[in-house]
N, C-alpha and C positions, 0 to 999 in steps of 0.2 A: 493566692490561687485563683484562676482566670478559666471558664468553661465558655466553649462556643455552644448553643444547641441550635441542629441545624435540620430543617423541617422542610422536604419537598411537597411535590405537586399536590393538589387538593388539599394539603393537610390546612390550608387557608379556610376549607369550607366543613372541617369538625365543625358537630353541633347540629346540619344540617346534614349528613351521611348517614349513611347505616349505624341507627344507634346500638343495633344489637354487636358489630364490629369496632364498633369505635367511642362506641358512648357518647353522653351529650353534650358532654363540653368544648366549649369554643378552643379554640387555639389559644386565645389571650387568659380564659379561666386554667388552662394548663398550664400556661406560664407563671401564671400568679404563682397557681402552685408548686412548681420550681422552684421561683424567688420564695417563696415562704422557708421551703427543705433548704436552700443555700444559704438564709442569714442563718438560721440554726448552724448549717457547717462553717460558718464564717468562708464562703466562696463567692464569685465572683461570677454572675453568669450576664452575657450578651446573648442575644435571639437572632434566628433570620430565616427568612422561610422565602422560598421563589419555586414558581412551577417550570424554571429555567434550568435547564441542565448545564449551561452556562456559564452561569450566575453562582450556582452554585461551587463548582471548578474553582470558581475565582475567586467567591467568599474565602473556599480551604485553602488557596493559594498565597491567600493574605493574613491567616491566623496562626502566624508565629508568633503573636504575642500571646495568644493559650497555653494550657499547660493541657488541655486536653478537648475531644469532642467528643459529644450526642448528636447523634443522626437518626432522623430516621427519615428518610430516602425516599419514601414513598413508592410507587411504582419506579423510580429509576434502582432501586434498590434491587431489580431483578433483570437489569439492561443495562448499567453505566457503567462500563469500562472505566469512563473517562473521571466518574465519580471514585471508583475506586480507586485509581490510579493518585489521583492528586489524596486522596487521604493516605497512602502508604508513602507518597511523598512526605506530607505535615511531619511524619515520624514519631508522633507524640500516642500515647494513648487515645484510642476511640471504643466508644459503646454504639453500638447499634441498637437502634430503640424500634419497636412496634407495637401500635395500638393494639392489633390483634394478633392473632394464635395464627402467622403466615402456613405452619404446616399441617392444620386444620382445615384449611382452603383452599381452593382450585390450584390444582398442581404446578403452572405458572410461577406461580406465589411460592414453591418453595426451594429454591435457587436464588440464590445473594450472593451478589460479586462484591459484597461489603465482610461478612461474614468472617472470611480465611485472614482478614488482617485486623477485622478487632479485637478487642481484648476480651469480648463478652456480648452475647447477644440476650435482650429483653425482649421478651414478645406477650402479649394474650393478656395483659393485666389493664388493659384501655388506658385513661390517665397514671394511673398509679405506674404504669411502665418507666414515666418519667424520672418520680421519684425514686425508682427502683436502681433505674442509672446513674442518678447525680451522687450516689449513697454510694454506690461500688465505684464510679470512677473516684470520689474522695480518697476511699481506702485505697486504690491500685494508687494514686498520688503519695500518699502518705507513707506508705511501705517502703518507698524509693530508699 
């Protein structure tokens, strides 16, 4: 079992954000913590994070070899058509992940063109959001 997790704009500079929305860990302390919760599940995770909307497109466009993603979008998580488009493409299971409580916040924030075609939305738990996803996408694998 093979997880992409896929982390937009800013999420590069956790740590140094609103620690009260995001908390203080770095992006790479979040991954540790990932990779910690995936040997436990005996799974498989790759990382990749770009403030490219792009890039991004093109990472989903080439992860056929997953069995499934985490995203969390960042700000294109409330503008990307194009982001969403290529993940309903993937066709595989996706978790949407959020550091923070999106519908807690500036009304902007709570509209996701990701939302309608994942399997589950995470929000408000700061890192632990993480772990909260790699745990449910497991089980939505395993049920198959």
């Amino acid at each position: 079992m093979k997880i992409l997790v896929i982390n937009g704009p800013n999420l590069n500079m956790l740590g140094s954000r609103d620690k009260s929305q995001y908390g203080s860990l770095s992006l790479k302390e979040i991954e540790k913590m990932i990779l910690e919760e995936a040997k436990k599940l005996k799974i498989g995770v790759s990382f990749f994070q770009s403030n490219e909307e792009g890039k991004i497109v093109t990472k989903i466009q080439q992860a056929s070899n997953y069995d499934g993603i985490i995203i969390n979008a960042g700000a294109y998580t409330h503008t990307s058509i194009a982001i969403r488009d290529a993940l309903e493409i993937f066709n595989k299971p996706v978790i949407e992940v959020h550091l923070s409580n999106i519908f807690a916040r500036e009304p902007f924030r709570h509209n996701s063109y990701i939302s309608s075609i994942a399997k589950g939305v995470i929000a408000g738990f700061k890192e632990n959001s993480y772990v909260l996803a790699i745990r449910a996408l497991y089980q939505i694998l395993n049920n198959k």
